[in-house]
C-alpha positions as CSV (number, residue, x, y, z in Angstrom):
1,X,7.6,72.4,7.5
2,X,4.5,70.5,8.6
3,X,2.9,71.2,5.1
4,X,6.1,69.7,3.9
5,X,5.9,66.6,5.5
6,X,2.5,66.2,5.2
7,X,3.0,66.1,1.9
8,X,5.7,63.6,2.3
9,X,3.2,61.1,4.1
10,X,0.8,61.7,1.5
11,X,3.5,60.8,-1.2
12,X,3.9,57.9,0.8
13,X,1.1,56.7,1.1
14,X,0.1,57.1,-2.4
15,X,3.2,55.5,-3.2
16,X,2.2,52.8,-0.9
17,X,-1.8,52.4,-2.7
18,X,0.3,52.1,-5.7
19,X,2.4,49.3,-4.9
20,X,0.0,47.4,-3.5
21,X,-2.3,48.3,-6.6
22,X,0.5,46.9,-8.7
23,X,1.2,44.0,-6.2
24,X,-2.5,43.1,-6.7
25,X,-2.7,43.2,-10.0
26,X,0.5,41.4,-10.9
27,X,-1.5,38.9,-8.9
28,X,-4.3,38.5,-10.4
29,X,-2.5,38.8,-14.0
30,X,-0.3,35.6,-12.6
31,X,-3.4,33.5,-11.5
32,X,-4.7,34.3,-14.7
33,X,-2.5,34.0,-17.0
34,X,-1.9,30.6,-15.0
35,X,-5.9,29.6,-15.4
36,X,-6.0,30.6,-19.0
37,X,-2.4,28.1,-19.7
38,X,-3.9,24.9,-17.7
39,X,-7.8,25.4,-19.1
40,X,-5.8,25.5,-22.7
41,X,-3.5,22.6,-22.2
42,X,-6.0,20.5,-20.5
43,X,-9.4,21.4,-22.7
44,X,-9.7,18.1,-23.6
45,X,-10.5,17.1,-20.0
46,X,-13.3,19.5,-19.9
47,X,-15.5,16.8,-21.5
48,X,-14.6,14.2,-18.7
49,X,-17.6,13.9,-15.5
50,X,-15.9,15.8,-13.0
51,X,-16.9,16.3,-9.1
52,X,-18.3,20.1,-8.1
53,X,-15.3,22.3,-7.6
54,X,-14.2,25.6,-5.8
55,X,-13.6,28.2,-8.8
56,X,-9.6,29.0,-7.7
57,X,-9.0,25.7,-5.2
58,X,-10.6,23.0,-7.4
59,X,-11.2,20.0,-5.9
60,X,-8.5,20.5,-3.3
61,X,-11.1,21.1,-0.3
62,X,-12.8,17.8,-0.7
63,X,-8.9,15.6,-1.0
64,X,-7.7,17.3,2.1
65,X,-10.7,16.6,4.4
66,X,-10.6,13.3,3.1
67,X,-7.5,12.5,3.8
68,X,-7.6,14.1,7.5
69,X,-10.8,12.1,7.8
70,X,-8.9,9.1,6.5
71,X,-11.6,8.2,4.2
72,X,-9.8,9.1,0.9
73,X,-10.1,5.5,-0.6
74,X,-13.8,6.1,0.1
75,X,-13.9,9.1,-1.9
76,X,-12.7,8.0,-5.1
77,X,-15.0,5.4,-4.5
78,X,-18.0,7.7,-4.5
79,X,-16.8,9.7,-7.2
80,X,-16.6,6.9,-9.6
81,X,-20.2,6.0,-8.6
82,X,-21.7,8.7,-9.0
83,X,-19.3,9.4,-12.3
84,X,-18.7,6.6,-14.0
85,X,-15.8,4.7,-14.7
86,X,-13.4,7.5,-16.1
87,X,-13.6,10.9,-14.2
88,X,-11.3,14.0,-13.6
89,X,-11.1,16.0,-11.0
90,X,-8.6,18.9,-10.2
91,X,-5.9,19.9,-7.8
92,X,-4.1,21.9,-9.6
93,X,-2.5,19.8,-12.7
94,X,-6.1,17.3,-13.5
95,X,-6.4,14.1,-12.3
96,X,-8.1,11.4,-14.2
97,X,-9.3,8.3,-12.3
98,X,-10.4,5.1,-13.8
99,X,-12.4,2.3,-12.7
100,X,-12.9,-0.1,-14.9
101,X,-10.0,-2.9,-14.4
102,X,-9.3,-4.2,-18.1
103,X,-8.8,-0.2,-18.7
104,X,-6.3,-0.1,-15.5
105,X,-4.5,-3.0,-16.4
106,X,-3.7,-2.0,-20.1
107,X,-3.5,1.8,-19.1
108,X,-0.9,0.7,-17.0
109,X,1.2,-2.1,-18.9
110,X,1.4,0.0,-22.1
111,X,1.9,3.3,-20.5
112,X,4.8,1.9,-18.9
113,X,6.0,0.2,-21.7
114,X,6.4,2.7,-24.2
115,X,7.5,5.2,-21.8
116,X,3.9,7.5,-22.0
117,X,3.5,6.9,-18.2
118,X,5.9,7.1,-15.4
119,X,5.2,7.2,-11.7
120,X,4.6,10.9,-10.7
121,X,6.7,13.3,-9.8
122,X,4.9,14.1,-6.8
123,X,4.3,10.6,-5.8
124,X,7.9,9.3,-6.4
125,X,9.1,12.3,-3.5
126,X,6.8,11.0,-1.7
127,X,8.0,7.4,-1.5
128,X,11.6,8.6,-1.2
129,X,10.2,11.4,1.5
130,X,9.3,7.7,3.9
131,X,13.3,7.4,4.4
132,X,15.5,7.6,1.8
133,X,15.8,6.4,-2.2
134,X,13.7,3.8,-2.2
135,X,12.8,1.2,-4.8
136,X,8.8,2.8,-5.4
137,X,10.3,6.3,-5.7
138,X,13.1,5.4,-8.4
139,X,12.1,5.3,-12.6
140,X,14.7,4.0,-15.4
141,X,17.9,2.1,-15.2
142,X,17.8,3.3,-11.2
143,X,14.7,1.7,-10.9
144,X,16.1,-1.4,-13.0
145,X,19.2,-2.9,-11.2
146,X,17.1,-2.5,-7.9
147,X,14.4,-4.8,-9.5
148,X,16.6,-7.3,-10.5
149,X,18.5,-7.2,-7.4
150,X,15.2,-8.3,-5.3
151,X,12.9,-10.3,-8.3
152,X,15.1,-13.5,-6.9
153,X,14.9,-13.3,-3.7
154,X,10.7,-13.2,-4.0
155,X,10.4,-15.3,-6.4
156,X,8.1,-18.2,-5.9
157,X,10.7,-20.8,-6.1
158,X,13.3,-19.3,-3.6
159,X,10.0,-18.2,-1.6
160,X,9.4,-22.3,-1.1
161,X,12.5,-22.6,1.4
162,X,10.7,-19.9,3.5
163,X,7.3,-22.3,4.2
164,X,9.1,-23.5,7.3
165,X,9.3,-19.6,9.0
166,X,6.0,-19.1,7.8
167,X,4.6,-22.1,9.2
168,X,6.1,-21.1,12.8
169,X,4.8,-17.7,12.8
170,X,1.4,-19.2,11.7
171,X,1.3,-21.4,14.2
172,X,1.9,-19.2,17.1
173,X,-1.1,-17.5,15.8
174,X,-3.0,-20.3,16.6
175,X,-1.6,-20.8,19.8
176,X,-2.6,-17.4,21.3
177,X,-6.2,-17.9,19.9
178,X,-6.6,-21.2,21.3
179,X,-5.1,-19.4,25.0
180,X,-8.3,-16.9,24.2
181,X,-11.2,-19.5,23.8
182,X,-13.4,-20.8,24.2
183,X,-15.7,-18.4,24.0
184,X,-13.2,-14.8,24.1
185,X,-13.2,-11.8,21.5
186,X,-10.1,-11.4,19.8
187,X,-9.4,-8.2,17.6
188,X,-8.0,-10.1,14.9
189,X,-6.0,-7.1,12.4
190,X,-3.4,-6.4,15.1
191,X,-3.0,-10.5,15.6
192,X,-2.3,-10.8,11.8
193,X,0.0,-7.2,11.6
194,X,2.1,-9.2,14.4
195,X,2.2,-12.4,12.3
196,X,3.1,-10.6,8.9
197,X,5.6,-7.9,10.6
198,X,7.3,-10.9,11.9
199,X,7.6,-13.1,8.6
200,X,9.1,-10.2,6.8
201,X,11.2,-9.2,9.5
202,X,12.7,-12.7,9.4
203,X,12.9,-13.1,5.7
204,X,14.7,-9.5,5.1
205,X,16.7,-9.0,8.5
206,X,16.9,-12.4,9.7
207,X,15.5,-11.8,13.3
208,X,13.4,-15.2,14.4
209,X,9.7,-15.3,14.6
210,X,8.9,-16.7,18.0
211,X,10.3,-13.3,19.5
212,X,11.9,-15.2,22.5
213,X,15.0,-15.8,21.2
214,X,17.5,-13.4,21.1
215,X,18.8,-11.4,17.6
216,X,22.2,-10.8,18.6
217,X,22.6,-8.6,15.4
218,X,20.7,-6.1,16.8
219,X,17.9,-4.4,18.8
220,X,14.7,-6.8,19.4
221,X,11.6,-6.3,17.2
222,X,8.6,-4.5,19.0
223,X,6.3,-5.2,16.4
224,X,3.7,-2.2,18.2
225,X,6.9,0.5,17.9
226,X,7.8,-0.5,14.5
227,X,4.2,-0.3,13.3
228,X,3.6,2.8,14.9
229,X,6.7,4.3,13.2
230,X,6.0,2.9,10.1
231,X,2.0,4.0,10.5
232,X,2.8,7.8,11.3
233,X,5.4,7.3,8.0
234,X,2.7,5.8,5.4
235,X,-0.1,8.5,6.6
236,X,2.5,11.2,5.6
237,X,3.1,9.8,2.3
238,X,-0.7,9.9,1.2
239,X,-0.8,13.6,2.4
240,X,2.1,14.3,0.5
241,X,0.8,12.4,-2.4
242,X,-2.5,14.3,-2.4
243,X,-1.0,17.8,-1.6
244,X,0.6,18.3,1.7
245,X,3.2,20.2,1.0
246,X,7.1,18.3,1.1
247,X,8.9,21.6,3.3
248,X,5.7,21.2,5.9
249,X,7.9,18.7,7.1
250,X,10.3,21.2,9.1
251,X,7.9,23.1,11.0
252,X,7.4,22.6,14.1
253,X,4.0,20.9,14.3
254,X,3.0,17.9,16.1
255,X,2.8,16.0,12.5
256,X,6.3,17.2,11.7
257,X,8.1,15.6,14.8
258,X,6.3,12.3,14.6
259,X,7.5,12.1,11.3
260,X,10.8,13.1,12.4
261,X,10.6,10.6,15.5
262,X,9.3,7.5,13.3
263,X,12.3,7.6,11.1
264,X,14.7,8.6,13.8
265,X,13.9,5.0,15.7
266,X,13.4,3.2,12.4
267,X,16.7,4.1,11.4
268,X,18.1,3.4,14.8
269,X,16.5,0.0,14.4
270,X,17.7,-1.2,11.6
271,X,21.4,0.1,11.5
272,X,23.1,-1.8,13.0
273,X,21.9,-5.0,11.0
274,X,22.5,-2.9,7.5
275,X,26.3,-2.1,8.7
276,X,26.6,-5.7,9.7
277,X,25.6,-6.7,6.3
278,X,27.8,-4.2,4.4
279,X,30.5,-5.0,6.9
280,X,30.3,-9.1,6.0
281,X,29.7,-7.9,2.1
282,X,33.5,-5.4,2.6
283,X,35.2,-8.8,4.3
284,X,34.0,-11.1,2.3
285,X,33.2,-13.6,4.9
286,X,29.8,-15.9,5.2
287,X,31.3,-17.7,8.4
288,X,31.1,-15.3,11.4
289,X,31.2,-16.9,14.6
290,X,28.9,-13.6,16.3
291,X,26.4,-14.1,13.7
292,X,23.5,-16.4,13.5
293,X,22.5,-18.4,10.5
294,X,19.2,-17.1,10.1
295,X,20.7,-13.3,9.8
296,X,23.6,-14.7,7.0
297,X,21.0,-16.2,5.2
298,X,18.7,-13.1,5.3
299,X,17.9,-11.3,2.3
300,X,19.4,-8.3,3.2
301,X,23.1,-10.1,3.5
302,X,22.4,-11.6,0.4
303,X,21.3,-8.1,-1.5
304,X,24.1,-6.6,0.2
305,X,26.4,-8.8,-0.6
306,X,25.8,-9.4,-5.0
307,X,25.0,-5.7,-5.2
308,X,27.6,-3.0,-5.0
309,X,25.6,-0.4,-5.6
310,X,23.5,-0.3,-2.1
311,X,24.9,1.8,0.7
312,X,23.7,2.2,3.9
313,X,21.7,4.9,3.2
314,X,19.7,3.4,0.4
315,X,20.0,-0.5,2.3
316,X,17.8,0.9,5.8
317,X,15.4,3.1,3.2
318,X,15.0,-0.6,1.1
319,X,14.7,-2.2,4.1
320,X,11.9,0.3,5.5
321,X,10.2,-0.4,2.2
322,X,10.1,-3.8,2.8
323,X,8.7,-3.6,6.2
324,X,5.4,-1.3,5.0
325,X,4.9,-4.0,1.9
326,X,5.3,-7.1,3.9
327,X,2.8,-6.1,7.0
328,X,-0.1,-3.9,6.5
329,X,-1.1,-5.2,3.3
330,X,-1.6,-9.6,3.9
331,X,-2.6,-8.7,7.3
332,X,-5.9,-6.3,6.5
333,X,-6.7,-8.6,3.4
334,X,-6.5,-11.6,5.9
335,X,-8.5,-9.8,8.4
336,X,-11.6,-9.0,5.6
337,X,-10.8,-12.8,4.4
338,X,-12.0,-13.8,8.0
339,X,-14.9,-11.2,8.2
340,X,-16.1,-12.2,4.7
341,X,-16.4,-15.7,5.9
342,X,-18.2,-15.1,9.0
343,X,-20.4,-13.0,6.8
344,X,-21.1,-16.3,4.1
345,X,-21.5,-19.5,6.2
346,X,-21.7,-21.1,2.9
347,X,-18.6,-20.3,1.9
348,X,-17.3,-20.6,5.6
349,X,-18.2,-24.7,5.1
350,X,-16.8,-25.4,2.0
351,X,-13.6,-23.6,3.2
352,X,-13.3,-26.0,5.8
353,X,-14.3,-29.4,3.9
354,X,-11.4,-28.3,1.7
355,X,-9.0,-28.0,4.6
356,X,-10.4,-31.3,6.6
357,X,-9.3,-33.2,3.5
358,X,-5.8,-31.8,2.8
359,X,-5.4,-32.2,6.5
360,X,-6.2,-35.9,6.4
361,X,-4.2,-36.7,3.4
362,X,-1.1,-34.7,4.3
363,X,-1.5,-34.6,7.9
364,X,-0.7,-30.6,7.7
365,X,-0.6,-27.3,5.9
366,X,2.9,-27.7,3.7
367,X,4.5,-27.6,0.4
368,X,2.6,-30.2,-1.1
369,X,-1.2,-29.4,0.7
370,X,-0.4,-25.6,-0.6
371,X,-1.2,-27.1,-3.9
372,X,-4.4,-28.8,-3.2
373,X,-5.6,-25.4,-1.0
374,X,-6.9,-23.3,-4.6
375,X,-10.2,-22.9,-2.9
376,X,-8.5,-21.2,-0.2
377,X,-6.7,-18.6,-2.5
378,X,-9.6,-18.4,-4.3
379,X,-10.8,-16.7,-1.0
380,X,-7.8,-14.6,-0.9
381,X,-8.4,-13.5,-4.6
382,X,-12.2,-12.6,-3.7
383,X,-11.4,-10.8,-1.1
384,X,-9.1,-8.8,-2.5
385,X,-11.4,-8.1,-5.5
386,X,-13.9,-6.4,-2.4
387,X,-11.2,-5.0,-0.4
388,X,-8.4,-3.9,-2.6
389,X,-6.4,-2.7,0.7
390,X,-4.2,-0.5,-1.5
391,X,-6.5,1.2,-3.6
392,X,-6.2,5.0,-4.7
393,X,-2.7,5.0,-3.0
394,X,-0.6,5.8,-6.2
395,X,-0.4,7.6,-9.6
396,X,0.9,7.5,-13.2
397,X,2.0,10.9,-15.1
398,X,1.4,11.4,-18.7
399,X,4.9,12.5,-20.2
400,X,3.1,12.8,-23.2
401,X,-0.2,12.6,-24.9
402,X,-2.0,9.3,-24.8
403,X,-5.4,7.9,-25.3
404,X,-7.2,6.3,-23.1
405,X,-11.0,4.6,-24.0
406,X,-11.1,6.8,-26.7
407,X,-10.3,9.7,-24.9
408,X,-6.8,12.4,-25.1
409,X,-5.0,12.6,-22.3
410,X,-2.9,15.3,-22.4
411,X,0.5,15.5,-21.1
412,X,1.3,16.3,-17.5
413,X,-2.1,14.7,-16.5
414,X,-1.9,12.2,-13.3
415,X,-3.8,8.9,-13.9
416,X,-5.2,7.4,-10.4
417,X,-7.0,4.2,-10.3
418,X,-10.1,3.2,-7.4
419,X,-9.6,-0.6,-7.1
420,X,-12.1,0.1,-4.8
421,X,-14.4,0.5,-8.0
422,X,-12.9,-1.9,-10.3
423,X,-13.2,-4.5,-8.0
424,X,-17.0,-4.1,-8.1
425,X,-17.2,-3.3,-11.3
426,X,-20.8,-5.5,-12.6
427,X,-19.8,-5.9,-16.3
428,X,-16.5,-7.5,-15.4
429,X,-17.5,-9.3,-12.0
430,X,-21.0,-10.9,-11.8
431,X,-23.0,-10.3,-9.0
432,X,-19.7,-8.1,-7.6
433,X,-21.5,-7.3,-4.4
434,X,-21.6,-11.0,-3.3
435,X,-18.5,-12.9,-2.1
436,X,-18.4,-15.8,-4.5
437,X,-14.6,-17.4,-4.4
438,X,-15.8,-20.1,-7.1
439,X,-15.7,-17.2,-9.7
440,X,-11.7,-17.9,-9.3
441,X,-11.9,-21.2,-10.2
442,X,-14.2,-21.6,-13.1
443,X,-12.1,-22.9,-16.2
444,X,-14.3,-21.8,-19.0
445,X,-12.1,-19.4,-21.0
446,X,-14.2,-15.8,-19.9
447,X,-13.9,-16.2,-16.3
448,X,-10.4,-17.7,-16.2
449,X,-9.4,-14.2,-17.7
450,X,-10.9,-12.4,-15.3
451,X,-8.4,-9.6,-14.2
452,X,-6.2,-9.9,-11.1
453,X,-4.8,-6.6,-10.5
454,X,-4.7,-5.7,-7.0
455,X,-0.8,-6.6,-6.9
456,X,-0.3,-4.1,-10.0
457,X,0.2,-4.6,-13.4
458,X,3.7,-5.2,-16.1
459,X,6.7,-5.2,-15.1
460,X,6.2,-3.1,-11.9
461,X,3.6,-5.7,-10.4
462,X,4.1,-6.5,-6.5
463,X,7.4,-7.9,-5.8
464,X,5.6,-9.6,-2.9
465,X,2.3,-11.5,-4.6
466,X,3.8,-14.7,-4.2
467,X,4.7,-14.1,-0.5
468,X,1.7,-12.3,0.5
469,X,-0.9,-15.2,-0.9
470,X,1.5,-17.9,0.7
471,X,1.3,-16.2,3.7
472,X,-2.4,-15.7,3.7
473,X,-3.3,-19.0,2.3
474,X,-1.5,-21.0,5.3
475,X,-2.8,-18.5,8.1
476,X,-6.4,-19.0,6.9
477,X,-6.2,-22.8,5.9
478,X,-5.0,-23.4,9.6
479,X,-7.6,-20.9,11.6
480,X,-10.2,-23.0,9.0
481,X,-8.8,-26.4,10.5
482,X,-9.0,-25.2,14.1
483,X,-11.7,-23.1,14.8
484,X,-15.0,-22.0,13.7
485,X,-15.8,-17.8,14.6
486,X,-18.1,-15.3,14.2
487,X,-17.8,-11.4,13.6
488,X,-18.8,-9.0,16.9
489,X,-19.9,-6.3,15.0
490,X,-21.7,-8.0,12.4
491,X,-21.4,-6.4,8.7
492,X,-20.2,-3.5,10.0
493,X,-16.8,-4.3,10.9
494,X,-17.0,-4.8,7.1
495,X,-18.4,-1.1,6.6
496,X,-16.7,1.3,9.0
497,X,-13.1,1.1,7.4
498,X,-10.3,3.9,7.3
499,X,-7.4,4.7,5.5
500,X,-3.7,5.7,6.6
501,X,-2.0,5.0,3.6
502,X,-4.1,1.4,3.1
503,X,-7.4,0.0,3.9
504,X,-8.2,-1.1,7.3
505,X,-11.2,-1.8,9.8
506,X,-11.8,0.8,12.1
507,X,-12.9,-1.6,14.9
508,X,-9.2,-3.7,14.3
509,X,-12.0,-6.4,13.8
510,X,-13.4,-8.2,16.7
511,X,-13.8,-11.9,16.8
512,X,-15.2,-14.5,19.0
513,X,-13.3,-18.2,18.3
514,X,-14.5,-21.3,19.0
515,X,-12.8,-24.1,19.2
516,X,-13.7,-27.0,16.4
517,X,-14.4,-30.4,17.7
């Protein structure tokens, strides 16, 4: 009997050897067979610089850690320094990045065009992963009536009725500096995330910019729980993007219900507002006694109201959309605008001679100055040549194979860009280390071709360009007109920068105001 079931046991666990023998090898055979497929369909890659890489992980290691390190921007950076302009590294599927911005531009407007490129897979669940279908996560004929629906609204003629709200919100800008000084230090980034969270919040959900009076359409805005939300939303895109896993999002980690919490009160936000707009669109009414003016004649009645196909669903995910666009990204290119000309007192003087004479032939910062201000958006333009704040945060995939400087990109490749790069790129930009906002202006035919890319390229270029450099021409033509200011960290305000989803200073940017005599 014992020799029996000794025998058994043995049997067993030979049985057991075996299986795992066979689960091993079925393994390894997988892993292989996978290697051998991806080094055959992407052997034309194997020619491309590429960054040292674990033999089964790739280059996964070094994406993660820079992303927890939020210095992913920064790597790309390095990679096309020490690469060259057109590199590949691997995560799986390959990833070629460019840096050269005549490639990016055309890369992108043909690709796009003729249907070679498309946003990728991974980074379009991403968007939509933020809180719902959203406008950046949609491709084709989806992607099309949603575009239309919101080109009007942004475009720089309807934009022009708007001068008035950002004007207001400008000013109060001014105001709380000029309660600061003289002399007082002033971080400046969450100043200018107030400023742009309120414009847009006005514009799309027509809740007033002062913040005293009262939004009877719904909940106040608390612009530092909004960004928060909307903060601990964009950091999970860009590990999503880069990897992170889209089920990670239901275990119970710390990340996880942050997420969960951001879009819980972001939703709770903006509800009420979208069903008041879908509720005026099902009635047919544009005179409600309960509702102010500045809400009716809000951009999300007026989407709401020509377009049938928005729900309330797909209405607070637009409207969270919106909301990342419109803040983060004028508000850290403003705050390197102001660094960059405490940095260049050269610069810093002309800026202001500009500004003094506008000011005494118009008497203020309006329509008409805006068109006599180019040195000032030549400012904006420079800066965002150094400080591309949205750099390395989104990706093409080849559907099928293209060529790109001469080189086959085979299908199911990602395409990233560093504007990081590109924006110091010394054959395209001279002298790209130096801020020089006349290179903007010169009229000779080279220069005035220089590449503007930062707000995207085609037919899917930044529905908000003409808002964010109207915004950020008027906030820094009136800090010019009232006050001089110098950085308190010197360059490296300029130097210690971080990513969550965009570019930002680490230090928020400290600055010490003086009042202009």
């Amino acid at each position: 009997m014992f020799q029996e079931i000794a025998a058994q046991i043995a049997f067993s666990s030979s049985s057991l050897n075996l299986f795992t023998v066979l689960g091993v090898t079925s393994t390894a055979g997988i892993l292989g067979w996978r290697w051998w497929k991806q080094k055959n369909a992407y052997k034309s890659l194997q020619s491309l610089p590429s960054p040292p890489k674990h033999w089964l992980l790739g280059n996964i290691p070094q994406v993660l850690a820079a992303v927890k390190q939020k210095k992913f921007f920064q790597l790309l950076f390095d990679w096309s320094q020490q690469l060259g302009p057109m590199y590949v590294y691997w995560t799986g599927n390959p990833i070629v990045v460019l840096s050269k911005p005549k490639v990016i531009e055309d890369t992108i407007v043909n690709g796009m065009r003729d249907g070679s490129l498309v946003r990728s897979e991974r980074a379009s669940k991403a968007w939509n992963d933020i809180g719902g279908p959203i406008l950046l996560g949609q491709s084709g004929t989806e992607w099309q009536w949603r575009r239309k629906a919101w080109n009007p609204e942004f475009s720089s003629s309807s934009l022009s009725k708007y001068v008035d709200i950002i004007s207001q919100a400008c000013e109060q800008v001014i105001e709380k500096i000029q309660e600061a000084a003289p002399p007082k230090e002033l971080q400046v980034d969450p100043l200018f995330v107030e400023l742009t969270m309120r414009v847009i919040s006005s514009l799309v959900l027509g809740i007033p910019v002062d913040g005293k009076t009262a939004s009877p359409e719904g909940p106040p805005l608390d612009v530092l729980k909004v960004y928060e939300a909307m903060s601990i939303l964009t950091y999970r895109f860009l590990r999503v993007a880069t990897g992170e896993k889209m089920w990670m999002k239901y275990l119970p980690t710390e990340n996880s219900r942050d997420y969960w919490a951001a879009r819980r009160y972001l939703e709770e936000f903006l509800t009420p507002r979208v069903d008041l707009a879908l509720q005026i669109r099902e009635q047919n009414k544009t005179d409600l006694g309960q509702v102010s003016s500045l809400f009716q004649e809000s951009m999300l009645v007026k989407i709401a109201a020509k377009e049938p196909n928005y729900n309330r669903e797909s209405l607070i995910a637009e409207t969270i959309e919106l909301l990342l666009a419109g803040t983060d990204t004028t508000a850290h290119t403003l705050s390197f605008a102001v660094a960059e000309l405490s940095l260049n007192p050269r610069v810093f003087q002309q800026a202001q001679v500009v500004v003094d004479q506008v000011w005494q032939s118009q008497g203020a910062i309006n329509t008409e100055s805006f068109k006599e201000l180019s040195y000032i958006r030549a400012i904006i333009k420079e800066t965002l040549r150094l400080y591309s704040v949205a750099s390395g945060s989104n990706s093409l995939e080849a559907k099928r194979e293209i060529v790109i400087e001469g080189q086959v990109i085979p299908r199911g490749a990602k395409i990233f860009w560093s504007m990081l790069a590109a924006g110091r790129d010394p054959e395209v930009y001279s002298h790209p280390e130096e801020f020089l906002p006349e290179r903007w202006l010169d009229k000779s035919k080279e220069i005035s071709q220089l590449p503007m890319i930062d707000f995207g390229s085609g037919s899917h270029r930044c529905l908000g360009e003409h808002l964010s450099m109207l915004e950020a021409t008027v906030m820094l033509a009136l800090l010019l007109h009232y006050f001089d200011w110098e950085l308190v960290n010197g360059r490296s305000s300029v130097e210690q920068l971080q990513q969550n989803l965009l570019i930002y200073p680490s230090d928020r940017m400290p600055v010490r105001f003086r009042l202009r005599k």
